[in-house]
C-alpha angles and dihedrals in degrees: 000000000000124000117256118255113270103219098063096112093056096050090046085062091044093058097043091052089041083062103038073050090054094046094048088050085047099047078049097055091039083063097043099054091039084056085047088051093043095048086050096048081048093048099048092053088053085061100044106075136133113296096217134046117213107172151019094261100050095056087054092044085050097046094055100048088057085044091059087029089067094037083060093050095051087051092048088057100052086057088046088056104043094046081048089060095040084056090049086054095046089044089056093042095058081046097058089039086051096054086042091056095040096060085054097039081054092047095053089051097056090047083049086058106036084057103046077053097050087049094049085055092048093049081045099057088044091054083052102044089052084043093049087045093051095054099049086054092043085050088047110053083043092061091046095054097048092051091046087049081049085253123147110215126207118240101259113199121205125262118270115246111263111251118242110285094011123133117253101205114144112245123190120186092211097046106082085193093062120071105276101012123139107286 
């Protein structure tokens, strides 16, 4: 089995920081969005207003409600602005946690598949080991039962492994059926 990866921990905190980064950019859009509904509600009470003016009080009345009325929008810009600017910031932040997380995202995934490779190799020299094992018995009893048939047997040597991309095909130099057989 393969050894964890030692930097879990750390990517653990990454992600966790990466998250706290993400509800803070969306408690910053969710602000945003609630100043731009309120300067459109404003605005559109600044447009809403009588149609006609009957008297002299009315008209002040009126002037000085779109006067406030301005003064509120102006306000409302400025929040507008300055939650723009904290989303910016928080924008930036889950960014930053983001990059942090994804090298050692990257990282974990190398070590994944250096170790289902190591214990690839491991399950591979155990194949070879039983196969090795299998062919010495098999040479073995061979060479029992020839001695015990008054048969001298000839000293056999295992196959070489196959390099890689080599063909595997059987040849026997006494087969002429086989590559490289006897014709």
């Amino acid at each position: 089995m393969a050894r964890a990866f030692s930097l879990i921990g750390l990517l653990r905190l990454r992600h966790a920081q990466q998250d706290q980064a993400a509800g803070r950019l969306a408690e910053a859009n969710e602000r945003l969005r609630d100043a731009a509904d309120r300067r459109v509600a404003a605005r559109r009470t600044l447009d809403d207003g009588p149609a006609q003016v009957t008297d002299a009080a009315m008209l002040s009345a009126l002037a000085a409600s779109r006067a406030s009325s301005r003064g509120m929008l102006a306000e409302l810009d400025a929040v507008a602005a300055r939650r723009r600017a904290d989303a910016e910031q928080a924008q930036a932040e889950f960014a930053a946690a983001r990059r942090a997380a994804i090298g050692l995202e990257k990282l974990e995934a190398a070590h994944a598949v250096e170790a289902a490779a190591e214990d690839l190799r491991t399950e591979q020299a155990a194949l070879d080991e039983i196969a090795g094992q299998s062919w010495r018995t098999r040479a073995a009893e061979a060479a029992a039962g020839a001695s015990a048939a008054g048969v001298t047997a000839a000293p056999s040597v295992p196959p070489a492994p196959a390099a890689p991309g080599a063909s595997t095909a059987l040849t026997d130099p006494t087969d002429p059926t086989t590559p490289g057989g006897a014709a």
